[in-house]
N, CA, C and O atoms as a Tripos MOL2 file, in Angstrom:
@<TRIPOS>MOLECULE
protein
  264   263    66     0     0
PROTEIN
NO_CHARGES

@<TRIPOS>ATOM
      1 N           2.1520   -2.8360    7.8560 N.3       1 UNK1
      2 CA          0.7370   -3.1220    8.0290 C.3       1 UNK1
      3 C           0.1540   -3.8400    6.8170 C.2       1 UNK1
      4 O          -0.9780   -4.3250    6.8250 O.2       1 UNK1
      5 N           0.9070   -3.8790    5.8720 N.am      2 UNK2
      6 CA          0.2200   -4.2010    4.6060 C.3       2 UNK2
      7 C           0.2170   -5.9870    4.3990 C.2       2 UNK2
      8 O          -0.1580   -6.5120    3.3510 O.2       2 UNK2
      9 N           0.5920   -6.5850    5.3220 N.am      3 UNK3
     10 CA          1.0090   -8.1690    5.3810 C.3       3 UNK3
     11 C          -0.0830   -8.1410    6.5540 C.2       3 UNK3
     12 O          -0.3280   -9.3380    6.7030 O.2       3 UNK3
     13 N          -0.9920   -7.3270    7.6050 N.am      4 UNK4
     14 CA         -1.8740   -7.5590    8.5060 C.3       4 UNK4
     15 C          -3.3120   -7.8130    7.4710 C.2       4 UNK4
     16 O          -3.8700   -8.8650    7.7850 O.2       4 UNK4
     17 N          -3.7700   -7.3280    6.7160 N.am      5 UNK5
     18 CA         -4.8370   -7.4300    5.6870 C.3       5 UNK5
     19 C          -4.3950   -7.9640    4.1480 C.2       5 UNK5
     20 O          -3.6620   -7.4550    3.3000 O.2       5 UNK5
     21 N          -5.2550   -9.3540    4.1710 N.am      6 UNK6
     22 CA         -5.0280  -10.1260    3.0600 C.3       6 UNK6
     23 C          -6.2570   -9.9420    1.8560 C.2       6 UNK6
     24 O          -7.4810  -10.0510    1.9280 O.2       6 UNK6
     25 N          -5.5940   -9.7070    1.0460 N.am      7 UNK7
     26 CA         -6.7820  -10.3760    0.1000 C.3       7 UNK7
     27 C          -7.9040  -11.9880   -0.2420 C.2       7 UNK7
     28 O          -8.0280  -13.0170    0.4230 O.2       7 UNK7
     29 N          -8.2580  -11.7460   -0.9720 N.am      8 UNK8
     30 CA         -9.0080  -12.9890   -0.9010 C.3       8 UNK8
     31 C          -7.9880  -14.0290   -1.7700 C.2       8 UNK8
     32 O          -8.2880  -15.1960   -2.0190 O.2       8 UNK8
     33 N          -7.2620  -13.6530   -2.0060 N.am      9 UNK9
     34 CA         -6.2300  -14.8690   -3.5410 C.3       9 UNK9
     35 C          -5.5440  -15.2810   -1.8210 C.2       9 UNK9
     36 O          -5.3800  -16.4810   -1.5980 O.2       9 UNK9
     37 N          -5.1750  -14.2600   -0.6850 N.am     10 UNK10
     38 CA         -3.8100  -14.7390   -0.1700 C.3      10 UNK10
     39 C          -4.3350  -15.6460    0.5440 C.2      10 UNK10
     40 O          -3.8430  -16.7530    0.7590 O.2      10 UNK10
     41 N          -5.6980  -15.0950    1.0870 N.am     11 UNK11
     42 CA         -6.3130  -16.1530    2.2210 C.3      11 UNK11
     43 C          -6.8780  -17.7840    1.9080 C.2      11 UNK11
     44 O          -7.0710  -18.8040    2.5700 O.2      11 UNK11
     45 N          -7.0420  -17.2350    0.1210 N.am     12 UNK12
     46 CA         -7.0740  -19.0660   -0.2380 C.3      12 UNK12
     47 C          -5.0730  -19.6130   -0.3200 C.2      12 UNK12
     48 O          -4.8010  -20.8060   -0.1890 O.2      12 UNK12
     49 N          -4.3550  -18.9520   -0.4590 N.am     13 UNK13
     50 CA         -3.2940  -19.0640   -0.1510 C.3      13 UNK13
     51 C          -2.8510  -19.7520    0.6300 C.2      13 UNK13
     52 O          -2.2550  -20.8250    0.5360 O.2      13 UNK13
     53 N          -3.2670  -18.8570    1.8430 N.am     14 UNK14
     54 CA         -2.7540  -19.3460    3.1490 C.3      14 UNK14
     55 C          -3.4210  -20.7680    3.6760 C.2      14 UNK14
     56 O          -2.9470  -21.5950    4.4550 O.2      14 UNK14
     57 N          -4.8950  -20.7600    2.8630 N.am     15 UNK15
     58 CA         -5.8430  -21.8060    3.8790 C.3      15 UNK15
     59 C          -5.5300  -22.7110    2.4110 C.2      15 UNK15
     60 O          -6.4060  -23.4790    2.0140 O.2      15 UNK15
     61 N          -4.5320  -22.6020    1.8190 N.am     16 UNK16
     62 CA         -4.3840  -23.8480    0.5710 C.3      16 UNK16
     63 C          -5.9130  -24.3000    0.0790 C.2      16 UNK16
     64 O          -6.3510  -25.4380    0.2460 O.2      16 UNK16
     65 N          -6.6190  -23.2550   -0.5320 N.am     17 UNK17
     66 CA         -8.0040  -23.9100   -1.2120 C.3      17 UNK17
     67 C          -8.1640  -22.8380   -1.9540 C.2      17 UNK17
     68 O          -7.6230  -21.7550   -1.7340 O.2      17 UNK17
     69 N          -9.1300  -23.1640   -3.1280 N.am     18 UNK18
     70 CA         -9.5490  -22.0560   -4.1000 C.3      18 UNK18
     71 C         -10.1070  -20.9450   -3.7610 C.2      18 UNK18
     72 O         -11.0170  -20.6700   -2.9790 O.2      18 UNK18
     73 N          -9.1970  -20.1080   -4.7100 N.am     19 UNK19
     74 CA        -10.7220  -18.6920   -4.3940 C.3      19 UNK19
     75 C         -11.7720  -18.5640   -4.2420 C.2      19 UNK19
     76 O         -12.3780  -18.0350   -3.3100 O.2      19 UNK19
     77 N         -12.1640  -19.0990   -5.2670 N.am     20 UNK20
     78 CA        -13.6650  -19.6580   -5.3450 C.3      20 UNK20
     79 C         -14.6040  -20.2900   -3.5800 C.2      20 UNK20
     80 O         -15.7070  -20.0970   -3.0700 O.2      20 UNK20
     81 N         -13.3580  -21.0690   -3.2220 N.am     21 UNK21
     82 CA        -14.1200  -21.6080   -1.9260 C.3      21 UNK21
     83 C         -13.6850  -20.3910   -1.3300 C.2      21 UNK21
     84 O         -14.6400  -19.6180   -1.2660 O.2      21 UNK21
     85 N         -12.9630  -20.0530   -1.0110 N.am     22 UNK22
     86 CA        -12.5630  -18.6750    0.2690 C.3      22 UNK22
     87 C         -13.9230  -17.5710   -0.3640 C.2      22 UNK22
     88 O         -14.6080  -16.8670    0.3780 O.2      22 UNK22
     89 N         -14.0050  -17.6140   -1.1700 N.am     23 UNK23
     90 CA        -15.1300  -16.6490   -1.3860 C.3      23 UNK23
     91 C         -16.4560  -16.7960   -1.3520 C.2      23 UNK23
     92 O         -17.0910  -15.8000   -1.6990 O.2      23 UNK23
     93 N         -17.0540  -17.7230   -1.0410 N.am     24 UNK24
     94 CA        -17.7330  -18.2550   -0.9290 C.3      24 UNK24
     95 C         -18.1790  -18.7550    0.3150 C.2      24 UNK24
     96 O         -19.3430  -19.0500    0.5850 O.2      24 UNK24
     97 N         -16.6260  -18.8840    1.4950 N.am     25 UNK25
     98 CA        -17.1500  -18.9870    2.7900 C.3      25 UNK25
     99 C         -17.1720  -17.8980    3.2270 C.2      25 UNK25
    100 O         -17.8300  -17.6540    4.2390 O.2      25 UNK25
    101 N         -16.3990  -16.8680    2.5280 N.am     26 UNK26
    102 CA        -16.4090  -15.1960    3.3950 C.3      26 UNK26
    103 C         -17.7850  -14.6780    2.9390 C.2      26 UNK26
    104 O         -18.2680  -13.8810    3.7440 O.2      26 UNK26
    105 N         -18.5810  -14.9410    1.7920 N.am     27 UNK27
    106 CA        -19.7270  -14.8410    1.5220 C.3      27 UNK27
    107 C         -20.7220  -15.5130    2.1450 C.2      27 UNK27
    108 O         -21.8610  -15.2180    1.7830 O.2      27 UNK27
    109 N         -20.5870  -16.4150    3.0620 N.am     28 UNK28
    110 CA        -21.3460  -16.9110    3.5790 C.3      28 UNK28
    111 C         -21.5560  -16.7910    4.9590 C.2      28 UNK28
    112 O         -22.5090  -17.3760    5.4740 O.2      28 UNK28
    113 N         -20.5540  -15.8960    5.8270 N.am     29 UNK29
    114 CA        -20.0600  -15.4620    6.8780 C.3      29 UNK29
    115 C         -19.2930  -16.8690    7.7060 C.2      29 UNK29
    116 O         -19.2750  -17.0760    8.9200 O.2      29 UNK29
    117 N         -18.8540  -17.4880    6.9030 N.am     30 UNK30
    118 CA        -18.0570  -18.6220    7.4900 C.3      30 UNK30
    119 C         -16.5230  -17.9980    7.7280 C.2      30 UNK30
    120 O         -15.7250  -18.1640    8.6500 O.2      30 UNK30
    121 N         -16.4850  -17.5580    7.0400 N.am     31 UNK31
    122 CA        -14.7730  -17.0000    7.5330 C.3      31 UNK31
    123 C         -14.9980  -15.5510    7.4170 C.2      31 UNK31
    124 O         -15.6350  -14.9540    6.5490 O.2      31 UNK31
    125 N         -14.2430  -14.9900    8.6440 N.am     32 UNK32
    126 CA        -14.2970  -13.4540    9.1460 C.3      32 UNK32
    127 C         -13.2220  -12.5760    7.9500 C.2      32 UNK32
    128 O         -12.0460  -12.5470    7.5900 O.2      32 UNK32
    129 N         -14.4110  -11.9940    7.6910 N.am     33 UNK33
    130 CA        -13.8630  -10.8830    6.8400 C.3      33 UNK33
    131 C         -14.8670   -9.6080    6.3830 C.2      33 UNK33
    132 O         -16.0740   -9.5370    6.6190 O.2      33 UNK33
    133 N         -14.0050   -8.5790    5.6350 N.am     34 UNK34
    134 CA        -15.1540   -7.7970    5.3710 C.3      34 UNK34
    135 C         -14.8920   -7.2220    4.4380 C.2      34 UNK34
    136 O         -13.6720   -7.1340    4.2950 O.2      34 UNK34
    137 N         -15.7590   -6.5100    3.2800 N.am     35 UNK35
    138 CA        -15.4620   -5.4980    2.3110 C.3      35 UNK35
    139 C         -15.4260   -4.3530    2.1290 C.2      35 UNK35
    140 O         -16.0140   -3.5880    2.8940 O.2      35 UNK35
    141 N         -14.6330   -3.8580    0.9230 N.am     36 UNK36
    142 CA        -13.8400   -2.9570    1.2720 C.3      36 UNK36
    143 C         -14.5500   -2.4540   -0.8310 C.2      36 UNK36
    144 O         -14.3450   -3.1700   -1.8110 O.2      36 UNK36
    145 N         -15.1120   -1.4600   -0.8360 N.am     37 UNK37
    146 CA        -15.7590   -1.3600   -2.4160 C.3      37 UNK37
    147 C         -15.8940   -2.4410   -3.0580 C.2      37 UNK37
    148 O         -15.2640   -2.3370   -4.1100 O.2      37 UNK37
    149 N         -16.4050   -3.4560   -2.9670 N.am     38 UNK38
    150 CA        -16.7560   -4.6620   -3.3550 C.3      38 UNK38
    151 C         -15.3860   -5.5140   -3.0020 C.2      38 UNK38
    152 O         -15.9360   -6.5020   -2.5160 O.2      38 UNK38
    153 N         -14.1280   -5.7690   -2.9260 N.am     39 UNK39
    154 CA        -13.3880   -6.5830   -2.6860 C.3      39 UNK39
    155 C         -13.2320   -7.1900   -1.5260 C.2      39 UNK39
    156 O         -13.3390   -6.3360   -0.6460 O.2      39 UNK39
    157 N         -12.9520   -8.6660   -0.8960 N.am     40 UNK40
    158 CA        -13.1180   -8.9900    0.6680 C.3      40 UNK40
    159 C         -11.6000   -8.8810    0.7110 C.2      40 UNK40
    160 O         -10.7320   -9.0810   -0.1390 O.2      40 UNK40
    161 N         -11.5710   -8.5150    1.9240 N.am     41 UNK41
    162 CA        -10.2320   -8.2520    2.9150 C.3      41 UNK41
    163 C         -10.6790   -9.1150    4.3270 C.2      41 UNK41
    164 O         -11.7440   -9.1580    4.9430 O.2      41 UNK41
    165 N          -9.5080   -9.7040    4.5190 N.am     42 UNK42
    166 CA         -9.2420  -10.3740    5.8340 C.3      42 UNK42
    167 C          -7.8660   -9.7040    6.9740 C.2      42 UNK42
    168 O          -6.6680   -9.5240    6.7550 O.2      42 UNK42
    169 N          -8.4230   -9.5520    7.7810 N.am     43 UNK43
    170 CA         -7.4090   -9.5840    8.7920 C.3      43 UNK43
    171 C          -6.2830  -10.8810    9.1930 C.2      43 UNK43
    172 O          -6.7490  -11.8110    9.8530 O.2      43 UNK43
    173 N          -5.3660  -10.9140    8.9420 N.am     44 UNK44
    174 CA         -4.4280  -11.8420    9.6240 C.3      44 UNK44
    175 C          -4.4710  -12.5370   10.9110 C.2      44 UNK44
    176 O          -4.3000  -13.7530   11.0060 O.2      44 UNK44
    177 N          -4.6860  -11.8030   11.8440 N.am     45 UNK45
    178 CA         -4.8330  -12.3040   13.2380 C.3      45 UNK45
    179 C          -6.2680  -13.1510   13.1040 C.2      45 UNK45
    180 O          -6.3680  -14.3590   13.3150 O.2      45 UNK45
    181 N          -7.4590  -12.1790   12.6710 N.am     46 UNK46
    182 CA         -8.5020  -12.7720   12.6370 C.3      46 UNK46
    183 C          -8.6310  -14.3100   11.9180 C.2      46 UNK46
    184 O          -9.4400  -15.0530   12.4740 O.2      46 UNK46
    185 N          -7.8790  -14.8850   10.6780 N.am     47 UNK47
    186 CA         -7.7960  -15.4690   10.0880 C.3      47 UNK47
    187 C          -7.1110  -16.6650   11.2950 C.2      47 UNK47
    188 O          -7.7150  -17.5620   11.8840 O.2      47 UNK47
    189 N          -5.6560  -16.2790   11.3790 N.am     48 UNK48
    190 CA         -5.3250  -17.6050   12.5450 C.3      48 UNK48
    191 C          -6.2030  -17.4860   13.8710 C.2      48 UNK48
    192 O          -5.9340  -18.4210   14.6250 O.2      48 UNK48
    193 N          -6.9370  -16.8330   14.2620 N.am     49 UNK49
    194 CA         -7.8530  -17.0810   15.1340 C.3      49 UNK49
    195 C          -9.0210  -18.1240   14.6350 C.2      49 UNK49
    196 O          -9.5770  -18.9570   15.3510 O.2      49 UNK49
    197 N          -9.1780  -17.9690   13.7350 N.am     50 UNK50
    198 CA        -10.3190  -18.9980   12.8480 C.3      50 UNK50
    199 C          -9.8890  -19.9920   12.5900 C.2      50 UNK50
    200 O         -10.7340  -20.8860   12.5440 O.2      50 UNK50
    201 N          -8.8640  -20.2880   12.3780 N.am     51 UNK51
    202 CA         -8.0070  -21.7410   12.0720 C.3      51 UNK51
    203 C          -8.0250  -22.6010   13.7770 C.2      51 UNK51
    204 O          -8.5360  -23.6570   14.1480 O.2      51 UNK51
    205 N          -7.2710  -21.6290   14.4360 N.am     52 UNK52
    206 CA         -7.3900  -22.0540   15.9460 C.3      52 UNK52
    207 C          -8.6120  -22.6470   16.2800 C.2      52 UNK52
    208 O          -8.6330  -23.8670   16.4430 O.2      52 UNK52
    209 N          -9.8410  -21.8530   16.4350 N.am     53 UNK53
    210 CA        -11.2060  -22.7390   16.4330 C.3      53 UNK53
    211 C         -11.4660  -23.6130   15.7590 C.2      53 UNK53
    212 O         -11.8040  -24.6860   16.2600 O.2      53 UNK53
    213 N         -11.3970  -23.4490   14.4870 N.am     54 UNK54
    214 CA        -11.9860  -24.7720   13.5510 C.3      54 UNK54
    215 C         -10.9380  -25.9860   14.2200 C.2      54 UNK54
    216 O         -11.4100  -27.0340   14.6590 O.2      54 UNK54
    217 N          -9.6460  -25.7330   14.2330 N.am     55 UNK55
    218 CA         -8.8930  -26.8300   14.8430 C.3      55 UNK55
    219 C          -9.4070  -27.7230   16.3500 C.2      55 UNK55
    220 O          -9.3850  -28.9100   16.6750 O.2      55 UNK55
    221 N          -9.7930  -26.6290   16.9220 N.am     56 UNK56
    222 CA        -10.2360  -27.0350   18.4910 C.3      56 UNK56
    223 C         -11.1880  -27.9220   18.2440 C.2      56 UNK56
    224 O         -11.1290  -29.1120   18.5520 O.2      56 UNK56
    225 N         -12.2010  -27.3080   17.6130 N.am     57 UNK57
    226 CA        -13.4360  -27.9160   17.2580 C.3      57 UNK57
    227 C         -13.3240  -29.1640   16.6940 C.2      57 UNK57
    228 O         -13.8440  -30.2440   16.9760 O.2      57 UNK57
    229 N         -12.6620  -28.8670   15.9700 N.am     58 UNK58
    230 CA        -12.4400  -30.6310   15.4400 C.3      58 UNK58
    231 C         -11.7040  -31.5500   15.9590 C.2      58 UNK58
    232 O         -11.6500  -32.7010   15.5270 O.2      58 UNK58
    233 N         -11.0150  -31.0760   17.0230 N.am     59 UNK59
    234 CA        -10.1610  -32.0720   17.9220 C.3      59 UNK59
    235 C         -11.4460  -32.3210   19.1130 C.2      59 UNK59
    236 O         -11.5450  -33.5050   19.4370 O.2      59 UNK59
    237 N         -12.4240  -31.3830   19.7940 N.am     60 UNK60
    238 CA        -13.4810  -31.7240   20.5290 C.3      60 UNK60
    239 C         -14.3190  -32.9030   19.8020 C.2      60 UNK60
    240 O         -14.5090  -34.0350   20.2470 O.2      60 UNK60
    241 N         -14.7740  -32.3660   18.5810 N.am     61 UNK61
    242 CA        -15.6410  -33.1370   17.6720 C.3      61 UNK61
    243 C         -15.6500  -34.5160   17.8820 C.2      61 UNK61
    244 O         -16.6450  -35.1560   18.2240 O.2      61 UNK61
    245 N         -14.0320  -35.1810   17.5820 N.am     62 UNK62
    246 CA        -13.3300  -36.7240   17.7060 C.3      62 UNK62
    247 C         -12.7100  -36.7480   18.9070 C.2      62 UNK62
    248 O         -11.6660  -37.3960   18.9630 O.2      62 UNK62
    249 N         -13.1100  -36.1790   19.9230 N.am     63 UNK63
    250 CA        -13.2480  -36.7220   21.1300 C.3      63 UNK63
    251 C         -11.6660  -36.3840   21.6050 C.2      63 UNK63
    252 O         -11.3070  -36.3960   22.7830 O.2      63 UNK63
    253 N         -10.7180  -36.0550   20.3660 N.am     64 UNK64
    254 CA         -9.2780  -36.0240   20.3910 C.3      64 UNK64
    255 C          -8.8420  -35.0750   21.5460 C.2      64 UNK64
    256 O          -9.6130  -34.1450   21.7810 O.2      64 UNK64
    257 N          -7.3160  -35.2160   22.5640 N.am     65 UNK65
    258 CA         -7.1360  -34.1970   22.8540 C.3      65 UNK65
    259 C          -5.5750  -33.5320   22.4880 C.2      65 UNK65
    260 O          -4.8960  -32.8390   23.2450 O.2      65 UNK65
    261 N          -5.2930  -33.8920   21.3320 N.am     66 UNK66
    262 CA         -4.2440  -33.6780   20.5950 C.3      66 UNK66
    263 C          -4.1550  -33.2810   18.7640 C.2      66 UNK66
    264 O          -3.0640  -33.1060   18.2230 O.2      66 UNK66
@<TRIPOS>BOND
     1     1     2 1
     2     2     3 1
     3     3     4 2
     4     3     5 am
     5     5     6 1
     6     6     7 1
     7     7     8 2
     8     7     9 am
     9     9    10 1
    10    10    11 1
    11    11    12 2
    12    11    13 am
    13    13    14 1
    14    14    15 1
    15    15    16 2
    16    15    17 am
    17    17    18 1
    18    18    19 1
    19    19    20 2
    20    19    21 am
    21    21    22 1
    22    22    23 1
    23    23    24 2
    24    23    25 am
    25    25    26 1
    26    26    27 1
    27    27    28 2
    28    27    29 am
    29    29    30 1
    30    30    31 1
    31    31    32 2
    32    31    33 am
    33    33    34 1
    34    34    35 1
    35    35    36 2
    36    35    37 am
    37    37    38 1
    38    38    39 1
    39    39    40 2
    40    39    41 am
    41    41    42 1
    42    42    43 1
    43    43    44 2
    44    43    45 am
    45    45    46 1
    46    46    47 1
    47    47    48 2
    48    47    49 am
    49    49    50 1
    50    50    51 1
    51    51    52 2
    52    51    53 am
    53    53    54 1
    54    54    55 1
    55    55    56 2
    56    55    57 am
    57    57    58 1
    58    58    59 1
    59    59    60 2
    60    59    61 am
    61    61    62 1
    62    62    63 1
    63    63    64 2
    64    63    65 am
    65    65    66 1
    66    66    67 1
    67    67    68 2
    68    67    69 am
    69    69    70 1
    70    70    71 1
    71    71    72 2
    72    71    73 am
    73    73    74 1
    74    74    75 1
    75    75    76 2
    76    75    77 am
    77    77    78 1
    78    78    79 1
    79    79    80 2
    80    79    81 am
    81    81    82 1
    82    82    83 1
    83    83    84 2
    84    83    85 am
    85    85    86 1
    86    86    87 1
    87    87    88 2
    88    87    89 am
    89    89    90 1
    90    90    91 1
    91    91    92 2
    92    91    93 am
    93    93    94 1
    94    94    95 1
    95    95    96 2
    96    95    97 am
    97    97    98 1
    98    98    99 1
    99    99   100 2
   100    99   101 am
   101   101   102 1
   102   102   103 1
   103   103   104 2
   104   103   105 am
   105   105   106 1
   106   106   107 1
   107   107   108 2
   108   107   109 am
   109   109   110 1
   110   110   111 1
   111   111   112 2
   112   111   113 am
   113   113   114 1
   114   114   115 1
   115   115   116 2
   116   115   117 am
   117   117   118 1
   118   118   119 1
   119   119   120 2
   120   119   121 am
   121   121   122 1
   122   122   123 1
   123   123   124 2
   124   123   125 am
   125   125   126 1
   126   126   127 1
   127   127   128 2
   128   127   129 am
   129   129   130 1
   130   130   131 1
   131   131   132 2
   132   131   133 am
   133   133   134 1
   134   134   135 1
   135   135   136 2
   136   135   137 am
   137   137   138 1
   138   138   139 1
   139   139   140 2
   140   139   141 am
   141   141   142 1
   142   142   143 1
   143   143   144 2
   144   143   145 am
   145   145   146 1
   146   146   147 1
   147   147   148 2
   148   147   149 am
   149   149   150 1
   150   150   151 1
   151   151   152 2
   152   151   153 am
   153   153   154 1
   154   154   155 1
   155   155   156 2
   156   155   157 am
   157   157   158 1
   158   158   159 1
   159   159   160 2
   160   159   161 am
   161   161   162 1
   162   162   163 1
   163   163   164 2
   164   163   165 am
   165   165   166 1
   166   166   167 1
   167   167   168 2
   168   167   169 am
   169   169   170 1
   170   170   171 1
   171   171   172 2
   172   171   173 am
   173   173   174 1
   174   174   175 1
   175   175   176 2
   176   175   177 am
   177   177   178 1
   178   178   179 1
   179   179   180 2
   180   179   181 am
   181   181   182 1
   182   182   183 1
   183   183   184 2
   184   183   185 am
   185   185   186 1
   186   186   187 1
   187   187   188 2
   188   187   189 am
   189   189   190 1
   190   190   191 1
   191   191   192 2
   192   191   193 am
   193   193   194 1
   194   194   195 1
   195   195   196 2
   196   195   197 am
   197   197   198 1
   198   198   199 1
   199   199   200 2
   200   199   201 am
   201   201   202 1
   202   202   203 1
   203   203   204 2
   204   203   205 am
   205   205   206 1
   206   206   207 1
   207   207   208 2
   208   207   209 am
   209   209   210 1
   210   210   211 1
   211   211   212 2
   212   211   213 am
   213   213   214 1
   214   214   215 1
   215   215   216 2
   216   215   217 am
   217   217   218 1
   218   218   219 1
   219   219   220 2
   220   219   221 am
   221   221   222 1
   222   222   223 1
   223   223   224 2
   224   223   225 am
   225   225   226 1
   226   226   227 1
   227   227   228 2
   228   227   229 am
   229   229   230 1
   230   230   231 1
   231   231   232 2
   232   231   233 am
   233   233   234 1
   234   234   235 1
   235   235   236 2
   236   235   237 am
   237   237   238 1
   238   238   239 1
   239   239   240 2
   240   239   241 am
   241   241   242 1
   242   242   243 1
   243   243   244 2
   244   243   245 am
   245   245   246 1
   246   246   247 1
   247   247   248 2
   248   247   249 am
   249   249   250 1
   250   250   251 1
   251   251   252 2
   252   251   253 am
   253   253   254 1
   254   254   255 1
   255   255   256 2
   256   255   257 am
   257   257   258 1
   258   258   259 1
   259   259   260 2
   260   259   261 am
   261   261   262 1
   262   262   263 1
   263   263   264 2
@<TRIPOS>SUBSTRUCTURE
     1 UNK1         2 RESIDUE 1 A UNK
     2 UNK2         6 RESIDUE 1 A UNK
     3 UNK3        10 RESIDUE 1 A UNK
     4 UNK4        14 RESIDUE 1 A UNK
     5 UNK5        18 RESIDUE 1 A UNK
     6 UNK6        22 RESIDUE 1 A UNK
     7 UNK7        26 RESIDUE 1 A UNK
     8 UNK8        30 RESIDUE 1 A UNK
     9 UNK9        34 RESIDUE 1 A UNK
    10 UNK10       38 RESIDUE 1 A UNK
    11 UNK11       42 RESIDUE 1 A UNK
    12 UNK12       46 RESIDUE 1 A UNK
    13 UNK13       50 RESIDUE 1 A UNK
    14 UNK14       54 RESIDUE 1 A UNK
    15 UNK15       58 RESIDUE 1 A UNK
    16 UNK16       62 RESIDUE 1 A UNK
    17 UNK17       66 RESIDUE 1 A UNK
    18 UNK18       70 RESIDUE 1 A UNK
    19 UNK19       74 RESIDUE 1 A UNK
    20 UNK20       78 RESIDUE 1 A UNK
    21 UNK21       82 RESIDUE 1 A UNK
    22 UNK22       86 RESIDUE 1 A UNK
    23 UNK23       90 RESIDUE 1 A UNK
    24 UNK24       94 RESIDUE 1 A UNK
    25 UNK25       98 RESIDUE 1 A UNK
    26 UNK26      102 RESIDUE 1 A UNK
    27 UNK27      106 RESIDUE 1 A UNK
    28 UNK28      110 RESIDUE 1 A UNK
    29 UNK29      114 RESIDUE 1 A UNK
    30 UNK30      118 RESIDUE 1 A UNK
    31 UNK31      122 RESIDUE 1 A UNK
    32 UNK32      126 RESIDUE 1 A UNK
    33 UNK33      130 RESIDUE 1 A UNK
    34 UNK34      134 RESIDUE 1 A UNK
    35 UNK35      138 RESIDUE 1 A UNK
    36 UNK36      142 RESIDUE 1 A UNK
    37 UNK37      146 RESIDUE 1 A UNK
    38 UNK38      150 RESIDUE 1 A UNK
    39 UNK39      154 RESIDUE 1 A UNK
    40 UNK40      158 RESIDUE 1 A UNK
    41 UNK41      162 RESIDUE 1 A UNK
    42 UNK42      166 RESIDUE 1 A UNK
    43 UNK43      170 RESIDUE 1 A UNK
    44 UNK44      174 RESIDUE 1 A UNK
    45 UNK45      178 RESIDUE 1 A UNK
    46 UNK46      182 RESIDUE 1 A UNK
    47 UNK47      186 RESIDUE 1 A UNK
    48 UNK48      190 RESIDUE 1 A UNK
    49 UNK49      194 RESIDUE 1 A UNK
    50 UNK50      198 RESIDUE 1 A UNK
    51 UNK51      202 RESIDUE 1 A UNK
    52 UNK52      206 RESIDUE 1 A UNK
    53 UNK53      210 RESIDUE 1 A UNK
    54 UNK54      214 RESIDUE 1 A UNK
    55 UNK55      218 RESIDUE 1 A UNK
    56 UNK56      222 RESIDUE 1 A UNK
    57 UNK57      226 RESIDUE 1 A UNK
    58 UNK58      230 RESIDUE 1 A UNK
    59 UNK59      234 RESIDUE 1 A UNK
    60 UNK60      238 RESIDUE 1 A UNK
    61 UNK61      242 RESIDUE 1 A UNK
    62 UNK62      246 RESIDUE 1 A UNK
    63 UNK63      250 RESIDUE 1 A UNK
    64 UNK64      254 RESIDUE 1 A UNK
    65 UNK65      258 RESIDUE 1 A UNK
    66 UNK66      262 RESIDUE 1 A UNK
C-alpha cells in the first residue's frame, strides 16, 4: 500500500516538474490531493486519473482525436 500514496517530492516526480509547482497546484486544488498534519499526500490512482483528463482535455481543446 505504501507505493498507492505519494508524497509531494514523488508526485513532482512522477508529473516531471518542481515541488514547488506540485505544491502549489495541490494548494490550489488543481491537483487532487489531501493533507495529512500539514504534509500533502496523493493517491496514485487519483493522480493517473488526473493526467487522463488533463490529456483528454487537451486533445478536445485542439480539436485532436489522438
Amino acid at each position: 500500500m505504501s507505493d498507492e500514496i505519494l508524497t509531494i517530492r514523488e508526485v513532482a516526480e512522477l508529473l516531471k516538474i518542481n515541488e514547488k509547482t506540485a505544491y502549489k497546484l495541490a494548494a490550489a486544488g488543481k491537483l487532487p490531493g489531501f493533507k495529512v498534519g500539514g504534509s500533502w499526500r496523493f493517491e496514485r490512482r487519483e493522480i493517473a486519473n488526473w493526467i487522463k483528463r488533463k490529456v483528454e482535455e487537451q486533445q478536445r481543446d485542439n480539436g485532436g482525436d489522438h
